[in-house]
N, C-alpha and C positions, 0 to 999 in steps of 0.2 A: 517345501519350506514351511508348510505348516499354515494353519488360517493368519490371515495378517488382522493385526489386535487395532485398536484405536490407543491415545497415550491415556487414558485411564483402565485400561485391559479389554474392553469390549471389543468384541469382534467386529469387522465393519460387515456391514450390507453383503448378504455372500452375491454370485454374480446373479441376475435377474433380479435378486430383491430392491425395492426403490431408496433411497438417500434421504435421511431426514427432511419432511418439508419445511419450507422456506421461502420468501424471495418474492410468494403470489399477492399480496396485500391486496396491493391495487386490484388485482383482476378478482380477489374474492369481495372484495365490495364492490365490485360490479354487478358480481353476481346477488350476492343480495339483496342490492336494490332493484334487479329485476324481477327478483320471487316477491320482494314486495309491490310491485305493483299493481296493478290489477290489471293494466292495458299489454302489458307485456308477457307473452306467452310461450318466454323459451329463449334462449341465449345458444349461440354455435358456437364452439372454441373450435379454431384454426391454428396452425402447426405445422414446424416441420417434426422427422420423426424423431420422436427421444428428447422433443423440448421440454415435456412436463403436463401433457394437454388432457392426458388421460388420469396421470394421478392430479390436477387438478381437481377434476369433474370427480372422482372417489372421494376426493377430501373433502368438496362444500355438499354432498351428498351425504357423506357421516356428518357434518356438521346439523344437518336440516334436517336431519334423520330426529333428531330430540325432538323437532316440533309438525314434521310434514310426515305424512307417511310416503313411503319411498318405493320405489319401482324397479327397478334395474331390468335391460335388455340384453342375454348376453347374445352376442353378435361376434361372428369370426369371420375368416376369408373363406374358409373352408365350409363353414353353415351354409354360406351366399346362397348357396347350389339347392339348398333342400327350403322349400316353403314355406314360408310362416314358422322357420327352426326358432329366432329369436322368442314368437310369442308362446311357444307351446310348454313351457313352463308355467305357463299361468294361462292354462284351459285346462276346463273340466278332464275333457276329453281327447282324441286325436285331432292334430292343426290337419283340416283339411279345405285345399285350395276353393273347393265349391261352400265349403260352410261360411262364407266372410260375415254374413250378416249372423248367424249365431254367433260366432265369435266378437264380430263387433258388437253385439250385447253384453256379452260375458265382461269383454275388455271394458264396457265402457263405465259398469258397475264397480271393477277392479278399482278405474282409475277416479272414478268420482272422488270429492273429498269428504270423509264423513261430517254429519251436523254439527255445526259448531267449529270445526277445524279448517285450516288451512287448505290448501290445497293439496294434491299429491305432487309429488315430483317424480317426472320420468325421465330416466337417464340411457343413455342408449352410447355408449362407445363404437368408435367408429360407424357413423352411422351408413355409410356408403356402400356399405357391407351387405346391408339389408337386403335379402331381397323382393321380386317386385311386389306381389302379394302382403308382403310385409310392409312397405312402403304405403299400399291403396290403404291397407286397412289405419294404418299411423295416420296417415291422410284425413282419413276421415272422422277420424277420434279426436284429432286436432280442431277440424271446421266444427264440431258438434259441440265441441266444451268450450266453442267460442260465443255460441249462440243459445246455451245452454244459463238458465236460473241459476243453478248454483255455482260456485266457485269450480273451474274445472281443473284441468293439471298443468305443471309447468313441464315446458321439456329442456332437457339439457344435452346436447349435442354434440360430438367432437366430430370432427374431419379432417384428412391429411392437409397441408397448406397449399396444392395444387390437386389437391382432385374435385370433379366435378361435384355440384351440389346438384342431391336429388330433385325431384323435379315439387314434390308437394313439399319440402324444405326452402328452396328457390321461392317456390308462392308464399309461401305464409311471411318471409324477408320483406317481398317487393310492397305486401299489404301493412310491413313495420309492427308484424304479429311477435317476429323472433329479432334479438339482435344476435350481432356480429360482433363475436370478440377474439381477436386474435392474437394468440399467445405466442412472444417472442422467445429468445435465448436470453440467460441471463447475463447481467454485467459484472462487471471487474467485482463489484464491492459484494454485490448478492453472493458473489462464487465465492467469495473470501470468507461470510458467514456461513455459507453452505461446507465448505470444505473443513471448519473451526468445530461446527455444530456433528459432526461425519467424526470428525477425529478425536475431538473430546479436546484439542486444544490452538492455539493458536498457530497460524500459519504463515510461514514468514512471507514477505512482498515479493519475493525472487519467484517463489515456490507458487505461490498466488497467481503470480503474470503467468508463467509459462504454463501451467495448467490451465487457464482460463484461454487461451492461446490455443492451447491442442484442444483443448473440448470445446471453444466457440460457445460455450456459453450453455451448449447442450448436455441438459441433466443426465441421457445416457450415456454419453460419451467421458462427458465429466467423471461418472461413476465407473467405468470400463480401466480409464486410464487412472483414476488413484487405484484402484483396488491392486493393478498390476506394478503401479513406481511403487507400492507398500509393501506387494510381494515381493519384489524384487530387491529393495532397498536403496532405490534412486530415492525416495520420499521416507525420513526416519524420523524420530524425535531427535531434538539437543537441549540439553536441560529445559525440557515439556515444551516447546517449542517448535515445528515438525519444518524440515531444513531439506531443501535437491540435493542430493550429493551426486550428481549426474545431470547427462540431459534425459529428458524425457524420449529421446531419439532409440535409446539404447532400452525402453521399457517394451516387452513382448505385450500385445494384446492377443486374446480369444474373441473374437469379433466375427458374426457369421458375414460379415462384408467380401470377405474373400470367396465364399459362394458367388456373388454379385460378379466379381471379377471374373471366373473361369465359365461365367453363361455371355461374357462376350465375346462380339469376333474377333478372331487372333489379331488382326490391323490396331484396333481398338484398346486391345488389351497390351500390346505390346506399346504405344504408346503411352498410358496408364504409366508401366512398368519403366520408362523410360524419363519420366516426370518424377516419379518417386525417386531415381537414381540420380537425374542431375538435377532436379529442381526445377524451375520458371523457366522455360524453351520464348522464343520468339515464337510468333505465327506461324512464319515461313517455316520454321525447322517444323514447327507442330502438323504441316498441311503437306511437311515431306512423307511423314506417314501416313495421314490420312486425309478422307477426301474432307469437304466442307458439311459436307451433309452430317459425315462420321461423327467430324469434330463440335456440330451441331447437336445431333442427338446425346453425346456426351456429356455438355452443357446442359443440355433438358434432362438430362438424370442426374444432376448433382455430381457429378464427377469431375469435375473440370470446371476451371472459367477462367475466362479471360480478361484481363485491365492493362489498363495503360498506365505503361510506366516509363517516364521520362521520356514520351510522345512516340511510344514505340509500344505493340500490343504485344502480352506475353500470355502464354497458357501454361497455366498451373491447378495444382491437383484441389476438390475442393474443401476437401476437409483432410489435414496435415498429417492425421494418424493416418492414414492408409498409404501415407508412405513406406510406413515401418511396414507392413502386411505385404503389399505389391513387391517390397524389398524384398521380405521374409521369402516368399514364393517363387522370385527368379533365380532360377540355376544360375551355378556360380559363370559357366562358360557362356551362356547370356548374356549375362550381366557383363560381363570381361567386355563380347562383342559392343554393345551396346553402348556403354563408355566409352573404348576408342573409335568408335564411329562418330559418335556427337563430335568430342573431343577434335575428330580432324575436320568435322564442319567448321568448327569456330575458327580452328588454325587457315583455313581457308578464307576464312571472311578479312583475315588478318591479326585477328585476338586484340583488339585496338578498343574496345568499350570497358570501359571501368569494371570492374570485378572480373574479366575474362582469365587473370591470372590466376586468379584463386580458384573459377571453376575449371578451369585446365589440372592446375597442381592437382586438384580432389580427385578429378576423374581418372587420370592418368595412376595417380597414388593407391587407387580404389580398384582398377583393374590389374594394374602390375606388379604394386609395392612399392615404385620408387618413381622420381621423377628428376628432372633436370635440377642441379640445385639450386642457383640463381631462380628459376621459376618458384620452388618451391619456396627461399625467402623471400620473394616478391609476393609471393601467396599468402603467405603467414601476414606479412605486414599490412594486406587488403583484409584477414581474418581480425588483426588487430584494432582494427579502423571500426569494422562492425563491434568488436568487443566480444570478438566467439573465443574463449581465451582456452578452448578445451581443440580446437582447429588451430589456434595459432601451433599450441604445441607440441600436436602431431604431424604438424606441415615441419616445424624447424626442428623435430627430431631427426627428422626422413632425411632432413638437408645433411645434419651432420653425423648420418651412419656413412655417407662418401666421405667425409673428412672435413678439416676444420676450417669454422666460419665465423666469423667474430658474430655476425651480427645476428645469423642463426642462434646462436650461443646467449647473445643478448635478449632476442625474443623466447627464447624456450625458459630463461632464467626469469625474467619477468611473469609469465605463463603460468612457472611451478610455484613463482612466489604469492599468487593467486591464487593458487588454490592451495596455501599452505604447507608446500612441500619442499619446506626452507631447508632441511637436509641433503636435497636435490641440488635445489635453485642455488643455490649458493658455491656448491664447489660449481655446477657449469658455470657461472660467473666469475669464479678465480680461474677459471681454464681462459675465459673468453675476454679477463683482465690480462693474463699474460702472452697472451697470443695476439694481442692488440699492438697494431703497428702505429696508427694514424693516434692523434691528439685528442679525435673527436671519439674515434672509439676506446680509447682508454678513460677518458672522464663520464661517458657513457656507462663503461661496465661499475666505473667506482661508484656513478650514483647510485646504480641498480645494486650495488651491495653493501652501501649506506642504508637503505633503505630497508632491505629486507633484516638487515642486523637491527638495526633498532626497531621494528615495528613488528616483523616478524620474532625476533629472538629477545628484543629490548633491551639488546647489549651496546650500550650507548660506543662505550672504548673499543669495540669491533667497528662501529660504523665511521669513528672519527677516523677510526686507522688505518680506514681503505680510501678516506679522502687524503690523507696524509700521503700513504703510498703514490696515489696519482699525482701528487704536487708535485714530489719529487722525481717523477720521471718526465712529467709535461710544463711543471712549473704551476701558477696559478691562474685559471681562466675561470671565465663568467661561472659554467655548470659548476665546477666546485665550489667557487664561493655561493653561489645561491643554493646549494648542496645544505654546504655549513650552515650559511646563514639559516635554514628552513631546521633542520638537528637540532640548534642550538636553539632557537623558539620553541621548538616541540617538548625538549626535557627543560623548558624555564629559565631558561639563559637569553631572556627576551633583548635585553641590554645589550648582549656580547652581540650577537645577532644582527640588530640596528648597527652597531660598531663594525662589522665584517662590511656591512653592505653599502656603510658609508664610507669606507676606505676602499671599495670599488670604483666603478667608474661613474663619479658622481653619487646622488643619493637616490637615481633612479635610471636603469634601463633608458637605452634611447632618450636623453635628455632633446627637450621640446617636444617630444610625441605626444599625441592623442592618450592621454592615461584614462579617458572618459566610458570606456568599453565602445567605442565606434573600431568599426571592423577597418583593421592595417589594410594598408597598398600590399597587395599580390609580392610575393618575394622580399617585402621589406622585414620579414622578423623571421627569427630562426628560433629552433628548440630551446638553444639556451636563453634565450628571452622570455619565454613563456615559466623557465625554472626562475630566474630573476626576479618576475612579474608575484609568480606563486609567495617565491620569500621575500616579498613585498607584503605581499598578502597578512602571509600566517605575520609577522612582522606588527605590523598595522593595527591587526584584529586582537592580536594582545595589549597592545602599547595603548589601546583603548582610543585609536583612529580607527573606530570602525567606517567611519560614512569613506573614509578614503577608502579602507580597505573594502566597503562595497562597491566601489571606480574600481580598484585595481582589478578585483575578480575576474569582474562581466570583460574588465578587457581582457585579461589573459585567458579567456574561455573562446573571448570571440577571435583570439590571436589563433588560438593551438587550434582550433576549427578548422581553421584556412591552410593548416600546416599538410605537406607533401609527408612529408619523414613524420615520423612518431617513434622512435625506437630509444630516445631519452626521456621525451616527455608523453606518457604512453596516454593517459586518457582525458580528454577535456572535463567529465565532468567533473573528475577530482578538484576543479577551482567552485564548482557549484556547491556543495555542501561545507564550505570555508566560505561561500557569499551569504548563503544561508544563514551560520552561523552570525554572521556580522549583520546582515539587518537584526536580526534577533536584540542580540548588544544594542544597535540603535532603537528600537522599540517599534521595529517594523512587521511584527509578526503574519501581519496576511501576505506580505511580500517574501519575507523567511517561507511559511509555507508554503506557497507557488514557486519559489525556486529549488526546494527539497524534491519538489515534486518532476520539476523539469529537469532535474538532474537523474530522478528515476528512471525518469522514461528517457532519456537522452540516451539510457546506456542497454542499446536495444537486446541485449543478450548480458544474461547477469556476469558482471566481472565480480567474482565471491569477495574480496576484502574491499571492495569499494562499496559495495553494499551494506558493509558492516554501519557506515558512516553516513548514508541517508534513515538509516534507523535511529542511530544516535542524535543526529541532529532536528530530525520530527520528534523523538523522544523530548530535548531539550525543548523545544518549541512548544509541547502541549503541557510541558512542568511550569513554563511562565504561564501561561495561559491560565492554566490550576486546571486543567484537568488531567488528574492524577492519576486517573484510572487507564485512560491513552497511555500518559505518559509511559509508567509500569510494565503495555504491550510492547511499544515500542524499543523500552532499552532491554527489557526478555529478548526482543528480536536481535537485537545489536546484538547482547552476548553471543546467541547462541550460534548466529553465525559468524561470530568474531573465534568460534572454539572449534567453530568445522573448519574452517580456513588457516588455524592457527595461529592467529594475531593476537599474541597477547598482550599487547601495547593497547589494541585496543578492545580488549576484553576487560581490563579493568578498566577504562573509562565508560563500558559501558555498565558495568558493573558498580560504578560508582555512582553513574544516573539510577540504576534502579532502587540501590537502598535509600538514596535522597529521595525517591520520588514514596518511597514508601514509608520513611519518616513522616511525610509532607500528611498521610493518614494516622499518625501515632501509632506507625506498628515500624516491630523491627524483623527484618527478616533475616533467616537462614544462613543467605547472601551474603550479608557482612562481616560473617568470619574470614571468608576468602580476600575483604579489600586486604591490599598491599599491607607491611605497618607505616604508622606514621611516624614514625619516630626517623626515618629520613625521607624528608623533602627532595622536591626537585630529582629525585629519579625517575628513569623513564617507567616505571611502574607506579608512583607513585606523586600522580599531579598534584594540585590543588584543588583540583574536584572532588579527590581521592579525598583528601585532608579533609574538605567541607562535609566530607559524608561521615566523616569519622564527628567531625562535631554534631551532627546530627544523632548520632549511633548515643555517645556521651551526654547528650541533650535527654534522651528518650530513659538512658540506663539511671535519672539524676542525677550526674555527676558536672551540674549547671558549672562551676567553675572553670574544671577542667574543660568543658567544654570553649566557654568563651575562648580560654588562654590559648587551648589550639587554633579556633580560628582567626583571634587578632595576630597571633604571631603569624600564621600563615598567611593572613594580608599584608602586614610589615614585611618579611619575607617579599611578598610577591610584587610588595611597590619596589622594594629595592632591587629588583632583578627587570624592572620597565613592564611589570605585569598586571598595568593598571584595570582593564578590563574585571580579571578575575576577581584582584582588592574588591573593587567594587560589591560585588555578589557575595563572596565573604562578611563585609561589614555589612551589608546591610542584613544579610540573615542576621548578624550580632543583634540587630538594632530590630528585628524581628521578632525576638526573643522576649525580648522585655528590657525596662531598661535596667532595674536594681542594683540602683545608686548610679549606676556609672554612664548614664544616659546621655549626660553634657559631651563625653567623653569619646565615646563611638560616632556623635553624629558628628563632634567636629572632624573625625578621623575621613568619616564618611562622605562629607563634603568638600576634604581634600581630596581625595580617592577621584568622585566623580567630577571635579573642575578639570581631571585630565581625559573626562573621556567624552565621547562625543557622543551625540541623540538624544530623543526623548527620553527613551528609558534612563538614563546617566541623571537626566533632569529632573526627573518625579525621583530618583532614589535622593535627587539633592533637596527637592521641595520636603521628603519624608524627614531628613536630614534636620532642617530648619525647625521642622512641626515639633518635632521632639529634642531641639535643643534649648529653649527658654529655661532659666534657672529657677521660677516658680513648677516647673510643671510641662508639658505636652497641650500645645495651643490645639484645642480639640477642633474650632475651627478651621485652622489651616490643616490637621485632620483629613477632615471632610472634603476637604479642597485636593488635598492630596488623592484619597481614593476616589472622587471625580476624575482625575489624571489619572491615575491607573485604570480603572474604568475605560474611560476614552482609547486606552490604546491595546486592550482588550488581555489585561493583566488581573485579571477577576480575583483571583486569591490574594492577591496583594492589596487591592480596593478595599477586600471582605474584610483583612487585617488593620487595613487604616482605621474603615469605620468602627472596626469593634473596638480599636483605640482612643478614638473619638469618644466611643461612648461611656468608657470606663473615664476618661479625663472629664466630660460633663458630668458624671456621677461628684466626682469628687470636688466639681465648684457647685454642687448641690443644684444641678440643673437637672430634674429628673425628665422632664419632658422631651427636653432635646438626648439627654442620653437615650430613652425607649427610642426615639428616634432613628438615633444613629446603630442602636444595638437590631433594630428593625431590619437596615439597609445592611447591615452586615449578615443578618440570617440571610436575606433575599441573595444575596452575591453566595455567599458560600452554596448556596443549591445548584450554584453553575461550577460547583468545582470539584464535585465525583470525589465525595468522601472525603474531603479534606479535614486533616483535625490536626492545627496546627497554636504553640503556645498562645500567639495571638487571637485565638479565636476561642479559648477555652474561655466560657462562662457568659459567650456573648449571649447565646439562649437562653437563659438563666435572664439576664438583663431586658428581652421582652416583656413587658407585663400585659401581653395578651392573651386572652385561653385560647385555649383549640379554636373556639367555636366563633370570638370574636376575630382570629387570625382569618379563620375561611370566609368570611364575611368583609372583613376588609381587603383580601385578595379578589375575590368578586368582583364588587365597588372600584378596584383601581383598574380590573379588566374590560370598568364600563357597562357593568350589566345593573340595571336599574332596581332600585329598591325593591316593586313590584316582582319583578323578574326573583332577587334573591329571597324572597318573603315564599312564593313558590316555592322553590326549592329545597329548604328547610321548615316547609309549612308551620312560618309565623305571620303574622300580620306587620303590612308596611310600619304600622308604626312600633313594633318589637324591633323590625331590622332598625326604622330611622334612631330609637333609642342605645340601638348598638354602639351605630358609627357614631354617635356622638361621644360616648366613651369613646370608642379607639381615637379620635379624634384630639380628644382632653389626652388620651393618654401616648398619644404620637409627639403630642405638639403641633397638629396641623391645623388647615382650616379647611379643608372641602378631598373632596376626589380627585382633583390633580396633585395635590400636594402627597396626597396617599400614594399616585401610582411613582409617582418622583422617589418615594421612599421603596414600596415594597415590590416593584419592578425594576431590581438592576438590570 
């Protein structure tokens, strides 16, 4: 297939070559402040193999290389064996075992540091390697340059993370000569820049976990397994965006690990081989193979380990990828055996512990081809529960190559509709719509093909039409109204919606229930309660009741948790990123983000179109925030996995967050030609985000008029359809803009808008509301008050826009003090908000009258570093700085250093 490219055309890393560095910060300023000191004579990295321990020690070696002269040991496994191999690159002569003391002359000259300079630095990879002669002599080079006048050498040391430490390495530790520093695997965020920085572009969250999952954090393996999901094309780009199209299961590695595997005993290795085929074994089944000792030594060579889980000890393999390899390697009639032997252990025990159905259906499915079918839809629906959505719908295919199943039919169509394969999903769900006996399975299938018609197709009158069809053959129950009611929120029919759900039964599910999110009584709530709950929700979260709508969520999350069945209401977190969204509305952004996030990791194996919608909503979340630059990643993300999965419901709404977020910097991008048109509303292509983005688009093109008139109609619009939430965000961008002439106008509009909606954030857009409604003018006071309230609830762009308004309204009652002031506090906010260049903020820099020089000088000063201290630093004299600060002072409007850091420290 050719070398696999990175998304700007470079080639990646061929195999052996190392990964862009990254991720060491910390451990390189370790290291340098070991070289600097003088009591310190040598640092050890420890590791396991492939973590980074050796290209570390390369790296701060070229780094120190500018100022130390440099040494290098090469050392191998294979040297061990021969004398003094490592030092005899640097002798005169032949390394001979009897010469130590000529050579420890030689050497000890090498390693002196010349006059005036640093010391040398001696590096020595794998130092364990060494052998002994080479060890006495290191020994002795070390004790002498400790005792020695001039400055002697540093040594830099790697070792495996369980091999022994030599014995004059061991000494020099216990005397606090060397330290100890030991180099981990990386974590989630490191692997995310590491893998960004490898490809040349961003890497979606789905694609990030499950890679950092199979390489453990390990930079070899890390490198092993992208190189081969690149080659293979499990790992591609989507518009410059690099997206799984697969699991990682199905990616071939070249890995010489599989050597390691065929040098053990056949007992040993067919267990191995037996782990990789069904996964986590019990103890007992693990010690039916082999003995304690076996299973022991195992464990000491990193191949195995064992944890407890759910008070029961299971043995599994210990690093994931060598599943695939162990797999790759066993004969198919092995493997056949192998499988149905497990497989009748379990049936043995009874199959009676949770998930035993789903490793039954696999094993059996995996040895034979088929399996009982009722197992195999009980399979799928334990496959659905984990959210393995690529196992559910190979388990509920196999069920319905025997014949037909509703509910097999149900999960396979849900399956295909996650992963985009709406062409599929869809007629097996007319199949699994007419073949439906019972009430419950026919308003089941109608949801599942409401759903994928408008979100996957965003054929709104296809999806009304499949609830229609089930009315008429079941009548009207809960799932289709809360069907409806959730359609008709989603395409802006917010009003009609509330209208469905309140000519239901009552105005809410289970009237008198806990709506508080506390977890139901056991069997008190069924699926259609949790659809109910949902269009409750989305309901709520428009009508601009978000705080209720954040009760509703938490409870229809903590409802569907507890749920047996899932085959109507398929994934719990699908209420998290809709809670998400509603703290947001309420202006509870650290909570919005902590539950974006628990919705991420909730969905322990990526379900593709639900993913789409944790990107969109951290997208939304870093766009109030103002940082614009996040934001940009994140709705890249949305799209591009909203286009692998074929969601183009929600492809333009992600696509509508990115060119807003990229107006938000005064640029227009590319992107904007593809939004929907606006010229109709209220389609399911075409929300009011969509529309907002278009006034932004209009904003940037000059066409200031037309711009306003799209987005006031679209808030008029959106109030008349109960879409109070949106209004909101609409008008006050209006009211962001500027006001020319029509100021009075928008804020009163504005402060109708937000008296219907609830929270903080509703609150400061009504405080901003007020500021800029008085018929002299924009109360620059109440201003300032207002971006303190944004400030406080960590809406920094929007703070930066108050005060730059502030400042320009003190301008004009001829307050120039308090204007620099407020024009101060608005540069200081906008530096927390990654490029933003938005109408309210143009000409705020302009309105400091500080220089360069008096700016860094008054940042200083409000960071607390004393006159003295800043007089240093710019080599002037105290009283040059004190005659500064007194300018910036006269020209702040302040009176000392607190008032300063109040201003130039948002």
């Amino acid at each position: 297939m050719g070398t696999p490219v990175t998304g700007d055309g470079r080639p990646l890393p061929p195999s052996g070559r190392p990964l862009p560095f990254t991720g060491r910060h910390t451990e390189l300023e370790r290291l340098r402040g070991g070289l600097r000191r003088p009591g310190c004579r040598g640092v050890v990295l420890t590791g396991e193999g492939g973590v980074g321990k050796s290209r570390l020690a390369a790296e701060f070696a070229d780094e120190a290389a500018a100022h130390h002269r440099t040494v290098r040991l090469p050392v191998s496994e294979a040297a061990s064996h021969v004398p003094l191999a490592a030092f005899a690159p640097h002798l005169a002569g032949p390394a001979l075992p009897g010469g130590l003391g000529t050579h420890f002359q030689e050497l000890r000259r090498l390693l002196a540091a010349p006059e005036g300079r640093p010391r040398t630095l001696l590096v020595v990879d794998d130092i364990h390697h060494l052998d002994a002669s080479s060890l006495t002599l290191l020994s002795a080079l070390a004790t002498d340059a400790a005792t020695a006048p001039a400055p002697g050498f540093f040594l830099l040391a790697t070792l495996p993370q369980d091999a022994d430490w030599p014995e004059a390495l061991r000494s020099l530790w216990h005397q606090d000569a060397v330290e100890h520093l030991p180099v981990g695997p990386f974590d989630r965020a490191t692997t995310a820049r590491l893998l960004a920085d490898t490809l040349g572009a961003p890497v979606t969250a789905p694609a990030v976990r499950a890679l950092w999952e199979a390489g453990q954090g390990n930079a070899l393996w890390t490198r092993e397994i992208l190189r081969a999901a690149v080659r293979d094309g499990t790992l591609r780009p989507v518009d410059e965006v690099w997206c799984l199209t697969g699991p990682l299961d199905d990616t071939l590695l070249d890995a010489p690990a599989e050597g390691r595997f065929r040098a053990l005993p056949e007992d040993r290795r067919t267990l191995l081989r037996l782990l990789a085929l069904c996964g986590p074994l019990g103890l007992a089944d693990a010690l039916a193979r082999v003995t304690p000792d076996a299973l022991a030594a195992l464990e000491e060579d990193h191949l195995v380990q064992v944890a407890e889980d759910d008070r029961r000890s299971r043995v599994q393999l210990a690093q994931p990828w060598h599943a695939l390899l162990l797999r790759r390697s066993t004969p198919r009639l092995l493997a056949r055996a192998l499988l149905l032997e497990q497989a009748g252990r379990v049936r043995e025990y009874g199959a009676r512990r949770h998930g035993d159905a789903l490793s039954l259906a696999r094993w059996e499915l995996d040895a034979t081809g088929t399996a009982e079918p009722d197992l195999l839809v009980r399979a799928a629906g334990h496959a659905l529960d984990d959210g393995d959505v690529d196992t559910m719908c190979r388990l509920a295919r196999a069920a319905l190559v025997q014949g037909p199943h509703v509910v097999a039919g149900l999960l396979l169509g849900e399956g295909l509709g996650q992963r985009g394969e709406f062409g599929e999903s869809i007629p097996v769900l007319e199949r699994a719509f007419d073949e439906a006996r019972t009430p419950g399975e026919v308003e089941s299938a109608a949801a599942a093909l409401s759903q994928h018609h408008l979100y996957g197709l965003g054929d709104a009158v296809a999806a009304f039409g499949a609830l229609d069809r089930a009315a008429e053959r079941i009548g009207t129950r809960p799932v289709l109204t809360a069907c409806r009611a959730g359609l008709l929120s989603a395409v802006g029919r917010n009003d009609e919606a509330a209208a469905v759900l309140a000519l239901a039964e009552g105005a809410d599910p289970k009237p008198g229930a806990d709506d508080t999110g506390g977890r139901p009584a056991t069997g008190a709530w069924t699926q259609a309660d949790v659809l109910v709950l949902q269009a409750h929700l989305r309901v709520r979260l428009a009508a601009g009741r978000v705080d209720e709508a954040v009760r509703t969520g938490r409870h229809a999350y903590a409802v569907q948790c507890g749920l047996a069945d899932r085959w109507t209401a398929y994934y719990p977190a699908r209420s998290l990123y809709l809670v998400a969204a509603a703290l947001l509305e309420s202006g509870r952004l650290d909570e919005a983000e902590r539950t974006a996030l628990e919705g991420q990791e909730a969905m322990r194996d990526a379900v593709p179109a639900l993913t789409v919608w944790f990107a969109w909503v951290r997208g939304r979340i870093a766009l109030e925030r103002g940082r614009v630059t996040d934001a940009l990643a994140h709705f890249r993300e949305a799209r591009a996995l909203a286009r692998l999965c074929g969601q183009a419901f929600a492809e333009q709404r992600a696509l509508a967050g990115l060119v807003l977020a990229a107006a938000q910097t005064g640029r227009l991008v590319p992107e904007a030609e593809a939004l929907a048109p606006a010229g109709a509303p209220y389609t399911p292509l075409c929300q009011p985000d969509t529309l907002r983005a278009h006034g932004w688009v209009l904003l940037l093109r000059g066409a200031t008029g037309p711009a306003r008139e799209l987005m006031l109609d679209a808030a008029r619009a959106a109030l008349g359809r109960g879409e109070a939430t949106v209004a909101t965000a609409l008008l006050h961008d209006v009211l962001r803009w500027g006001a020319q002439g029509s100021a009075h106008g928008t804020s009163a509009e504005l402060a109708a808008a937000t008296a219907l909606v609830q929270g903080s954030l509703a609150e400061a857009r009504a405080a901003h509301a007020a500021a800029t409604a008085p018929p002299d003018g924009p109360d620059p006071a109440a201003l300032e008050a207002v971006a303190e309230r944004m400030g406080a609830l960590g809406l920094h762009l929007y703070a930066a826009e108050a005060s730059a308004e502030a400042a320009g309204a003190w301008r004009r009652r001829n307050r120039a003090a308090s204007a620099a002031r407020a024009a101060a506090r608005a540069q200081a906010l906008r530096g927390r908000c990654q490029d933003a260049a938005t109408p309210a903020l143009a000409g705020a820099a302009a309105t400091v009258p500080l220089s360069a020089r008096e700016r860094d000088i008054a940042l200083m000063a409000a960071r607390g570093r004393t006159s003295r201290e800043i007089a240093e630093t710019y080599v002037l004299s105290v009283r040059t700085v004190e005659n500064h600060l007194g300018r910036i002072y006269r020209k702040l409007g302040v009176t000392g250093r607190a008032d300063l850091a109040a201003v130039l420290l948002a």
